[in-house]
C-alpha positions as CSV (number, residue, x, y, z in Angstrom):
1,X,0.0,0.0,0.0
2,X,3.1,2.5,0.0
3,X,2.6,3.3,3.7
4,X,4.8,2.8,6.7
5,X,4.2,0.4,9.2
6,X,4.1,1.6,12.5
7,X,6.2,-0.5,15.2
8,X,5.9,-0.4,18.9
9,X,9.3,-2.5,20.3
10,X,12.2,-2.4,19.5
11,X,15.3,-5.6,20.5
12,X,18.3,-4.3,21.7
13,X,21.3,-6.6,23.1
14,X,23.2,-5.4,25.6
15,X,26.5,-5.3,27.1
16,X,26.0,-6.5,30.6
17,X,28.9,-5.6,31.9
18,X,28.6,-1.9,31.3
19,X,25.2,-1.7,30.3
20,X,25.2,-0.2,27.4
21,X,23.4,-1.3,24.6
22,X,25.6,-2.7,21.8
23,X,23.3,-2.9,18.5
24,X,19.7,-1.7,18.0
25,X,17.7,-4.0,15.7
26,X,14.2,-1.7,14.5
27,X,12.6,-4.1,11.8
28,X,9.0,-3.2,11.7
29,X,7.0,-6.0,12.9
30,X,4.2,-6.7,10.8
31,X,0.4,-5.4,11.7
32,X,-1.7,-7.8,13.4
33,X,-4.7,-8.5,11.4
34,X,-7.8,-10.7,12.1
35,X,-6.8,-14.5,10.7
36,X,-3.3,-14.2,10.7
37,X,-3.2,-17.5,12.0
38,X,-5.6,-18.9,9.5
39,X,-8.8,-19.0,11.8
40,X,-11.0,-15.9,11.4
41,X,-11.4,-13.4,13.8
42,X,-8.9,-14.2,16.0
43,X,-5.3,-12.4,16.5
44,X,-1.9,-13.4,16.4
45,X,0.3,-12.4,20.1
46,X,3.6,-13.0,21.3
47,X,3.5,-15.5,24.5
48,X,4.9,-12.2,26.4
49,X,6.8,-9.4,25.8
50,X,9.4,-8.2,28.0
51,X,10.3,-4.6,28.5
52,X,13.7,-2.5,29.8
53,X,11.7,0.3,31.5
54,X,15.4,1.7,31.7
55,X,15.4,5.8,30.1
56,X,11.9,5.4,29.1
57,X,9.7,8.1,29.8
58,X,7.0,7.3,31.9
59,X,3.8,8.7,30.4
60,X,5.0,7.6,26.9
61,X,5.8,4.0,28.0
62,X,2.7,3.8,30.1
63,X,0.6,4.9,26.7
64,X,1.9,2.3,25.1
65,X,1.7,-0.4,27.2
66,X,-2.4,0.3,28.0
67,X,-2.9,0.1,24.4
68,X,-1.2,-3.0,24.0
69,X,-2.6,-4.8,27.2
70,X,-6.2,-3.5,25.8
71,X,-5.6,-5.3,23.0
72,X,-4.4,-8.9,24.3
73,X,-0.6,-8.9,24.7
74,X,1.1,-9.6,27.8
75,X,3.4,-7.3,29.2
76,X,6.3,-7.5,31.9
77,X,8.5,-4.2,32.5
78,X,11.4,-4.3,34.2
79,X,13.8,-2.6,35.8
80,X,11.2,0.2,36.4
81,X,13.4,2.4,39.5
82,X,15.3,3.6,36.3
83,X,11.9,4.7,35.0
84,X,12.2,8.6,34.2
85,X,9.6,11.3,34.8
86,X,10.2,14.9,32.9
87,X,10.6,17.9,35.3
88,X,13.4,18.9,38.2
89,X,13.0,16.5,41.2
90,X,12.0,19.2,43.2
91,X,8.8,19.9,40.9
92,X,7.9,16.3,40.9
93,X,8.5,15.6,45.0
94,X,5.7,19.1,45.0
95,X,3.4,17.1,42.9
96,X,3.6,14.0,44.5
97,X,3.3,15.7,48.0
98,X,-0.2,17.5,46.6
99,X,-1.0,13.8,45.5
100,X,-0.6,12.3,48.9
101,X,-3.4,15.1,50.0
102,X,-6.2,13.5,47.8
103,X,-7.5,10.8,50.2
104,X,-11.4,9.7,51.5
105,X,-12.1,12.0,54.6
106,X,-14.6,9.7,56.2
107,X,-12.1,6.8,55.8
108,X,-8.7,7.2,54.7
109,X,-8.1,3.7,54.1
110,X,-10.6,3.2,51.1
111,X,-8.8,5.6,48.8
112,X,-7.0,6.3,46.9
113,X,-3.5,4.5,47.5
114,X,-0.6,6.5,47.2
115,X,2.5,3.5,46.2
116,X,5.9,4.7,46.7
117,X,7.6,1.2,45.3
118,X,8.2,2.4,41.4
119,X,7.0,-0.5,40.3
120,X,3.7,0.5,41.4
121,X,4.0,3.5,40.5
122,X,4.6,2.7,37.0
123,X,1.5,-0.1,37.6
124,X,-0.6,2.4,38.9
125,X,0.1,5.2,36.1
126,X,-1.0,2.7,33.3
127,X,-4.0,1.5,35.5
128,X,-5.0,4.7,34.8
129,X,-4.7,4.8,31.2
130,X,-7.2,1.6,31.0
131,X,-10.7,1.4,31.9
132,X,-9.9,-0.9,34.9
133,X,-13.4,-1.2,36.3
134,X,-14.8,-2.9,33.6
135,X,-14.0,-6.6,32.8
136,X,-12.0,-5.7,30.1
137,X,-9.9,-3.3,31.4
138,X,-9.4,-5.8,34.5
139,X,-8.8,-8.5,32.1
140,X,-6.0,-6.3,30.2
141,X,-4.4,-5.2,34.0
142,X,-3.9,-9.2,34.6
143,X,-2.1,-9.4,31.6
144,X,0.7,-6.6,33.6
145,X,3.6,-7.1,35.7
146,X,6.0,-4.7,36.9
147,X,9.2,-5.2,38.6
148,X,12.1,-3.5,40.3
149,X,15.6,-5.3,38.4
150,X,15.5,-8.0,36.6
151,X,14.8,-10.8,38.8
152,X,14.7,-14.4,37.4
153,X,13.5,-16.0,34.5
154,X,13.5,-12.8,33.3
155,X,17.2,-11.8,33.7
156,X,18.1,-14.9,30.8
157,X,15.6,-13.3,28.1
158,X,16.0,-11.2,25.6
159,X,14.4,-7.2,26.5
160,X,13.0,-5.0,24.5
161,X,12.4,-1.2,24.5
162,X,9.7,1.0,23.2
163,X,11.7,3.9,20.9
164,X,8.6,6.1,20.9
165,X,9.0,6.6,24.6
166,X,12.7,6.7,25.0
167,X,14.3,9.7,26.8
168,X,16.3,10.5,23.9
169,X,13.4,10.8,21.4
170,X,11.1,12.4,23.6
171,X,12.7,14.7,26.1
172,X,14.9,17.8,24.8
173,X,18.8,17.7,25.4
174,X,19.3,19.4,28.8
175,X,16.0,19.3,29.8
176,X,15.3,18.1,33.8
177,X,14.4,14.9,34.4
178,X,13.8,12.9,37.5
179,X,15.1,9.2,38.0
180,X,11.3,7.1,40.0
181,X,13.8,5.6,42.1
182,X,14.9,8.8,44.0
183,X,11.6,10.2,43.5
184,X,10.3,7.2,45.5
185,X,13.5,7.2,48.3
186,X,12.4,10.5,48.8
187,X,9.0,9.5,50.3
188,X,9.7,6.2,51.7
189,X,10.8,3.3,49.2
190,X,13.8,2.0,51.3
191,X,15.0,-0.9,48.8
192,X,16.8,1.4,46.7
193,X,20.2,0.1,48.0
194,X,19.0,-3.5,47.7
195,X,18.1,-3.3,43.7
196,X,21.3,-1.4,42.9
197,X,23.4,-4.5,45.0
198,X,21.8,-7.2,42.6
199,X,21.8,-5.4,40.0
200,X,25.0,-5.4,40.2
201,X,25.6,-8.9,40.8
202,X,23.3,-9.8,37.6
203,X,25.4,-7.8,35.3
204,X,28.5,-9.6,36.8
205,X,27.2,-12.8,35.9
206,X,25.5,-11.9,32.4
207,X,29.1,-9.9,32.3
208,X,30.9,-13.4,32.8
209,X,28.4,-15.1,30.5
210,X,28.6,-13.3,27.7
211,X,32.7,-13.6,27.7
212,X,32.7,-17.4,27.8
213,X,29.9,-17.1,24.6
214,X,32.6,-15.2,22.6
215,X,35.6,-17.4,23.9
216,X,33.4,-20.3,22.2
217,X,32.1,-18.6,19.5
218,X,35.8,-17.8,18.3
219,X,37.1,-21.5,18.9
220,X,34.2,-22.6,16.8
221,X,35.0,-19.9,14.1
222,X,38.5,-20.9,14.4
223,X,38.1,-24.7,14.1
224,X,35.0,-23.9,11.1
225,X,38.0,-22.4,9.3
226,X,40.7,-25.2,9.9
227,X,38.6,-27.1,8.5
228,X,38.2,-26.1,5.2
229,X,41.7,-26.2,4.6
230,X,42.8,-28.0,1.5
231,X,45.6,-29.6,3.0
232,X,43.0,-31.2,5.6
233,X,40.5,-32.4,2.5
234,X,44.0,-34.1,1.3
235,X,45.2,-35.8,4.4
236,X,41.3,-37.2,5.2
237,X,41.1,-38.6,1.0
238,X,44.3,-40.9,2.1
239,X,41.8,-43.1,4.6
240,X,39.7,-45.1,2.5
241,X,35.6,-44.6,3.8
242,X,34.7,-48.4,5.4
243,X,31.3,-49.2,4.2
């Protein structure tokens, strides 16, 4: 049809060691249509998709996420303390303080809940994006998980990310910004020490890991090319092949 195709996520592999992200692969994936699978009417899902909540911005990734939970995919984010909200910490600890005012004055306990784990918080901002008190929307929040790190299986699969809502497509050079985990240390999340320690230890190990894959993925280039040598093809035709 001559138009581009929109895509949502975006596979990057990483360098565990330092972090950073080695390659960025952005093929489109195709649309999902109705009988893609070759029954009508029904749609064609990944299993789960797993997303680096790492330098995304949190409105845009929360966006993104509704729409696709509204629609049937499952969704876990992780590492959401690196999560980033636009504006100078001090702007965002004055909005969140005029947030923790908003409470029931008959009985503060029914509501709202004010989460300080960023996990929830990034829960509880796409909560609000879907119509959660219907069945559908409650259907489509069951199909979320959020998470502080990467804790297991998750820290052995592949992540993706979501380039509409990446810090450095959205948010100006130089612009503030504010990190949710010191937003959330700032009013009472005390696990901020905790995730940084494993993390820490995780990148370690996937550091260790993906050494020992390039040690054997260079003996295996190195015996691929021995042989092809001629002079090997030469000594093997000497042995006669016993049928």
């Amino acid at each position: 049809t001559g138009e581009a195709v929109p895509y949502i996520f975006i596979a990057i592999t990483s360098l565990a060691a330092t972090g950073r992200a080695l390659s960025l692969f952005s093929q489109p994936a195709p649309p999902r249509t109705a009988g893609d699978d070759g029954r009508s009417g029904t749609m064609v899902f990944e299993d789960m998709v797993l997303v680096d909540g790492r330098t995304h911005m949190l409105g845009r990734l929360a966006s993104t996420a509704a729409k696709e939970l509204l629609s049937g995919q499952k969704l876990v984010i992780v590492r959401c303390e690196q999560v980033v909200v636009s504006g100078s910490l001090v702007r965002n600890k004055v909005k969140f303080t005029q947030f923790l005012k908003k409470r029931t004055n008959t009985n503060p306990k029914k509501g709202p809940v004010h989460y300080r784990s960023p996990a929830r918080m990034v829960w509880r901002t796409i909560r609000g994006m879907l119509p959660h008190k219907t069945a559908r929307g409650q259907l489509a929040l069951g199909r979320l998980q959020c998470f502080e790190g990467v804790p297991p299986p998750y820290d052995k699969m592949k992540k993706l990310v979501v380039p509409a809502a990446l810090k450095v497509t959205c948010l100006k050079p130089g612009r503030r910004c504010t990190v949710l985990s010191r937003l959330a240390s700032e009013f009472g999340w005390g696990h901020a020490d905790l995730i940084e320690r494993m993390e820490a230890k995780r990148i370690a190990k996937s550091g260790e890991f993906y050494a020992e894959k390039k040690a054997a993925a260079a003996k295996k280039a190195k015996a691929t090319a021995a042989a092809a040598d001629p002079k090997v093809d030469k000594k093997l035709a000497e042995f006669k092949v016993v049928e």
